[in-house]
Every structure is written in structure tokens, then in C-alpha cells.
PLY file of the C-alpha trace (Angstrom):
ply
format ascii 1.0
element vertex 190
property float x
property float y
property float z
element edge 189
property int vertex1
property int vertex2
end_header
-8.69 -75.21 42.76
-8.58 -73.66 39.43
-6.57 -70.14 39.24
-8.20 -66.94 37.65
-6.25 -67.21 34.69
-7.26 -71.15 34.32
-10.73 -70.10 34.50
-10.09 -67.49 32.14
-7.91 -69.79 29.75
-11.10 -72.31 30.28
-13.79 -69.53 29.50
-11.89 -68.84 26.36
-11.64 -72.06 24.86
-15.22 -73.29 24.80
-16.96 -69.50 23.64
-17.32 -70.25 20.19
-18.21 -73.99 20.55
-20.94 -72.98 23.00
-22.38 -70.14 21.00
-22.62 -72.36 18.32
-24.11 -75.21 20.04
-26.58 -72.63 21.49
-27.15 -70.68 18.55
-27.95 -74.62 17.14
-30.78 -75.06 19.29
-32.61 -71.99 19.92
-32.07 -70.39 16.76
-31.42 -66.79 18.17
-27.95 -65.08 18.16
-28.73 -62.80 20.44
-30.35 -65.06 22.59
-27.61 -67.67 22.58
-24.94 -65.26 23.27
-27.12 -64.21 26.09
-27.23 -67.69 27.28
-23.72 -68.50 26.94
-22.70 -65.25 28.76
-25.12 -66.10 31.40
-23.61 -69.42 31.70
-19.98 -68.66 31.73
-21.15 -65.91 34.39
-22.58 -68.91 37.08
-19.46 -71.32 36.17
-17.31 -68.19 37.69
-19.68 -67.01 40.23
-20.64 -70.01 42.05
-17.54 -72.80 40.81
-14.85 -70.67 40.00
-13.15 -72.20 43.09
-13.53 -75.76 41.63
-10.55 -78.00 39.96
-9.87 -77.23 36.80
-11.02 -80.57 35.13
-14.37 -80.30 36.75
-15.16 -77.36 34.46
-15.87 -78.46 31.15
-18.82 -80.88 33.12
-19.87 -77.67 34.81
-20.18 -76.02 32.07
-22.03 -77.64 29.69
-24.60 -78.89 32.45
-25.15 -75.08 33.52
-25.04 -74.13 29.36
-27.63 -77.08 29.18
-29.65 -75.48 32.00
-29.83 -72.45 30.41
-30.90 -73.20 27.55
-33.70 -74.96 29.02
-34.66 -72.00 30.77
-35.05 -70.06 27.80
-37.36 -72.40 26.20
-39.33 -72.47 28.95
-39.88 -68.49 29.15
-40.68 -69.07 25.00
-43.14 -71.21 25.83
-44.84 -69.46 28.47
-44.33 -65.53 26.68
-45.73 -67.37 23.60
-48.97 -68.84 25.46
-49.56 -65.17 26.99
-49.65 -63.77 23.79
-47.96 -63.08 19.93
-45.46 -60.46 19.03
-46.39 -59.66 15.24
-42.93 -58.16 15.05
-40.95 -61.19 16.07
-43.24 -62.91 13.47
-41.89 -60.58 10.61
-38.27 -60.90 11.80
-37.98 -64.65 12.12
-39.85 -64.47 8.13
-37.34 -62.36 6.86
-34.15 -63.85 9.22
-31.05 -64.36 7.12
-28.15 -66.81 9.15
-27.15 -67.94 5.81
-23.58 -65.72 6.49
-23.40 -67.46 9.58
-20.68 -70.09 9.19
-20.49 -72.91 11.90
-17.58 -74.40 11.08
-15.21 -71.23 9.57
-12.28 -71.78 11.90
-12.16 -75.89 10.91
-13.20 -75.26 7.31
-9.66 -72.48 7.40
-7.77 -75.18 9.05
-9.04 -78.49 6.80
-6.78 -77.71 4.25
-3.39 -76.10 3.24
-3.68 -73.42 1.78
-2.08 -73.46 -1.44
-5.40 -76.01 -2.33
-7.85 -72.90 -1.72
-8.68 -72.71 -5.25
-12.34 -70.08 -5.87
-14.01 -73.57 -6.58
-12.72 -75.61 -3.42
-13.43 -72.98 -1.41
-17.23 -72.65 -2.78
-17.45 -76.76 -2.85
-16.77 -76.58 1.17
-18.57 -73.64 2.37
-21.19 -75.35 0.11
-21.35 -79.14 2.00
-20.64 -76.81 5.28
-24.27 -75.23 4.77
-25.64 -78.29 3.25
-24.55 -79.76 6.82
-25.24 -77.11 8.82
-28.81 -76.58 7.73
-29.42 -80.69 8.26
-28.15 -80.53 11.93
-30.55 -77.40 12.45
-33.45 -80.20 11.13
-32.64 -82.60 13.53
-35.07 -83.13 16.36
-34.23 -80.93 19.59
-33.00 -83.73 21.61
-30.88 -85.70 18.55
-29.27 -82.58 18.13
-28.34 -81.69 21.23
-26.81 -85.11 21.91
-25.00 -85.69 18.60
-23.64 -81.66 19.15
-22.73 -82.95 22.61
-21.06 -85.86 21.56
-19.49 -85.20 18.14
-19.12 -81.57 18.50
-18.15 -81.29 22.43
-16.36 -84.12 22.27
-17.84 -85.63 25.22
-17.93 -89.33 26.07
-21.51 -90.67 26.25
-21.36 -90.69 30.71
-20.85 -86.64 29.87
-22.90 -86.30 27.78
-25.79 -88.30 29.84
-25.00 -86.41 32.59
-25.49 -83.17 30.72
-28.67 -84.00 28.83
-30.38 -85.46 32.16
-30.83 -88.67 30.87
-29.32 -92.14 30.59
-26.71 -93.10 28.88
-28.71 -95.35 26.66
-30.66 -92.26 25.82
-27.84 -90.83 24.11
-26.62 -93.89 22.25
-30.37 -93.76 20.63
-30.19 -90.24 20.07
-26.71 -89.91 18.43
-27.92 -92.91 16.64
-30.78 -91.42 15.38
-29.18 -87.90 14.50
-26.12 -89.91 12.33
-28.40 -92.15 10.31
-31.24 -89.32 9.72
-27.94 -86.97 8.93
-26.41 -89.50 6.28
-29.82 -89.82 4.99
-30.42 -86.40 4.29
-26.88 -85.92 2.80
-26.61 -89.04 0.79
-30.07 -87.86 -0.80
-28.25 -84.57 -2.02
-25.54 -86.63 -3.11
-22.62 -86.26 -0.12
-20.89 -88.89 0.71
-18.35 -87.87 3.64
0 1
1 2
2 3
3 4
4 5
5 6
6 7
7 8
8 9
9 10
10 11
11 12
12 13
13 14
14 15
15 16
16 17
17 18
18 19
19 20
20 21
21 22
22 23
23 24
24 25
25 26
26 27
27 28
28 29
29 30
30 31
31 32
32 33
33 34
34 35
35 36
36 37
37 38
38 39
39 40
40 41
41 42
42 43
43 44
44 45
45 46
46 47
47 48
48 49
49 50
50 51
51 52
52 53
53 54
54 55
55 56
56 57
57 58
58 59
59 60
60 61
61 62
62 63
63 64
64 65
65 66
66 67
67 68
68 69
69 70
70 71
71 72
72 73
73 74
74 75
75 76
76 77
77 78
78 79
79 80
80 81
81 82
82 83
83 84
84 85
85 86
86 87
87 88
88 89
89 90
90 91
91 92
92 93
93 94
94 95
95 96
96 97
97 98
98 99
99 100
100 101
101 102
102 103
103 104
104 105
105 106
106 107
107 108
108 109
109 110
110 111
111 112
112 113
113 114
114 115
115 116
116 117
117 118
118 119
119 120
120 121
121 122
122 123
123 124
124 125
125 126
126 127
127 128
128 129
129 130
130 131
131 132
132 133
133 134
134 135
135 136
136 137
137 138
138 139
139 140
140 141
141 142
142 143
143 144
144 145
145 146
146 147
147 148
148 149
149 150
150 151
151 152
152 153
153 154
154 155
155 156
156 157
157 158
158 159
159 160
160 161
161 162
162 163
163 164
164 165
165 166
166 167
167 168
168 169
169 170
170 171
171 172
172 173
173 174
174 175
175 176
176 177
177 178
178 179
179 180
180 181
181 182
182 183
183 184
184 185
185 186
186 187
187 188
188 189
């Protein structure tokens, strides 16, 4: 039975990873941190009480549920009818100041080699990155976030997506080669 402060401990180290795993495939800040907060809400309402190293499994199926859910209600607001205003917004939407990977990119490198033009070079391939992984087919990126991101082993991540395990050996597959692809054709090599 995990404590309070293991769930709390727990809560607190997947936050970022999840909004940005969220924010990856719907797109929305405000409706991934509404997703994630939902999600972290169910994990302690209705499995707080479970072991502590059933949680991360719990959580991402219940984050993957979520998310789900929301594109569902997209899908059926957007056949009712069209917000102009939403229109406009997503036109004029700016995430380039969002930075997926700030806390690794800080961490890659001592610091005495954060020159002006190292630091530009890697927030530089971090966008360049970043923007391919948003490309990626819904399902390829969910699995290769899952997977490379998340960390999870491909029976997780299987039981996560709702698939079989051969599904996400295909769709990690697929994500990698049409990610080294797209970076090798602006000239990154990693």
C-alpha cells in the first residue's frame, strides 16, 4: 500500500513528463494540463491505496484514457459545430517558447561548455526535434513517447496503448526511421 507521501513523491516525479507527453498529442496546454490534473486526480482517488510500483502502470493507462476522452469530445464538439475563435487562435498559436526538453538540455552538458553558440546549436536540434515528433502520426507518437520518453518496456507500453505488443514494435519502428529521416534530411545526425 503506497503512503500519502509515496503517492505524493510519485505524483511529483512524472508532472512534467506527462504534460509534455500530453501537450505532444493534443496540442493544447491548457488542455493537457487539464488532462494530466484530471489524471493524477483518479490515480489518488480511486488507487491511492495501491502498491507503490503499480503506479507508474496506473498512471499512464488512466493519462492514456484521458487523453482519449478528450479527443473524443473534439470530435463530437467539432461535428456539432465551428468556433471561429478557436480557428483564429490555433492560426496565430505561438509554442515556439515552449521547450520540451529544458531540464535535459540544462543537464546534457557542464556548464563551463555553455558557450552563446552551443547553447543556440541545442535549443536549435531541440526544436528541430521537437517539431518532427509533433509530425509523427498520433499513434507512432504516442508509442515512441511511451517507450523512449516514459521509459517503458514494450509489455507497458502495450498495455497502455490497448494494443499488442507487436503493435508497438511497428509503431516505434515507424516513428524512429520516419524521425531519422526527417532529421538526416536537415542534416542531423545524432
Amino acid at each position: 500500500m503506497a503512503t500519502a507521501q509515496e503517492l505524493n513523491n510519485f505524483l511529483q516525479s512524472v508532472d512534467k513528463r506527462a504534460f509534455k507527453r500530453t501537450f505532444y498529442q493534443v496540442r493544447d496546454e491548457e488542455a493537457a494540463l487539464d488532462i494530466v490534473q484530471d489524471s493524477m486526480l483518479k490515480l489518488s482517488q480511486h488507487y491511492g491505496d495501491k502498491p507503490v510500483q503499480e503506479l507508474p502502470m496506473l498512471f499512464h493507462r488512466i493519462l492514456a484514457n484521458g487523453t482519449l476522452d478528450w479527443f473524443r469530445r473534439q470530435k463530437t464538439r467539432n461535428a456539432l459545430f465551428t468556433n471561429l475563435s478557436d480557428l483564429e487562435h490555433a492560426a496565430g498559436a505561438d509554442h515556439e517558447d515552449f521547450d520540451w526538453m529544458q531540464t535535459y538540455a540544462s543537464n546534457a552538458q557542464d556548464s563551463t561548455d555553455n558557450s552563446a553558440e552551443t547553447l543556440t546549436e541545442r535549443k536549435q536540434l531541440l526544436q528541430s526535434i521537437e517539431k518532427e515528433i509533433q509530425m509523427l502520426p498520433a499513434r507512432q507518437r504516442e508509442a515512441f513517447l511511451l517507450r523512449y520518453w516514459e521509459e517503458l518496456d514494450v509489455a507497458e507500453t502495450a498495455a497502455t496503448m490497448g494494443c499488442s505488443e507487436g503493435s508497438v514494435k511497428t509503431h516505434c519502428f515507424r516513428a524512429v526511421q520516419a524521425l531519422s529521416k526527417a532529421l538526416k534530411a536537415q542534416g542531423i545526425e545524432l
